[in-house]
N, C-alpha and C positions, 0 to 999 in steps of 0.2 A: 276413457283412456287418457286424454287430457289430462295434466296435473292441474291445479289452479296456478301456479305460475309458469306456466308454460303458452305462448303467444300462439295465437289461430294463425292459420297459414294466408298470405293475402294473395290475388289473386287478380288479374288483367281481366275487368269486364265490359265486353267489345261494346260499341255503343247502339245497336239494336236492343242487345240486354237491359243497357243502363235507359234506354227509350221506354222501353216495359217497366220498369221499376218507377221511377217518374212519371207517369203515365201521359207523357208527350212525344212527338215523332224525334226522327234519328236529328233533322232537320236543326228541331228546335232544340237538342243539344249539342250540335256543331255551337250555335249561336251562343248557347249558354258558356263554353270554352270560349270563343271569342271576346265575349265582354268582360271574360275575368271571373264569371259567377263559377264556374268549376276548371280546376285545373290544367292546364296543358295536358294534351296527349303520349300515352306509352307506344310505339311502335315496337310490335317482336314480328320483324318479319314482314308481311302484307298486313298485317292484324293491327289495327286502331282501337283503343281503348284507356281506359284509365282504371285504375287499381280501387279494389273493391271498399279498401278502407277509405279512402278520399271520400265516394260515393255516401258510405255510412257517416261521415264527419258531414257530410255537405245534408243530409238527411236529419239531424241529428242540430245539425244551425238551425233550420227552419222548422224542429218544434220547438226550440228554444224562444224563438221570436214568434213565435205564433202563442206561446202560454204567456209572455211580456205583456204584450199590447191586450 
């Protein structure tokens, strides 16, 4: 249904989510926003998260630097 120019929808993913995808606790990505390694947080609401495309850029550095070295 998608055209090819047409943008994917983005999307607020809470960070339990983002814990599963990284395969580290909620924990250890509080820390990873504190040191600057990913984004400041979205709030809608009670809901903490960061947006899906960040996630994929931040995913997407670190095979970049991993085929580098």
């Amino acid at each position: 249904m998608n055209s090819e120019g047409e943008k994917k929808m983005d999307r607020v993913m809470r960070l339990a989510e983002i814990a599963t995808v990284l395969g580290i606790c909620v924990r250890s990505v509080r820390r990873m926003i504190d040191r600057g390694e990913l984004p400041p947080c979205v709030r809608i609401g009670r809901a903490v998260g960061l947006m899906q495309s960040e996630i994929e850029a931040y995913l997407k550095r670190m095979r970049e630097q991993r085929t580098v070295r």
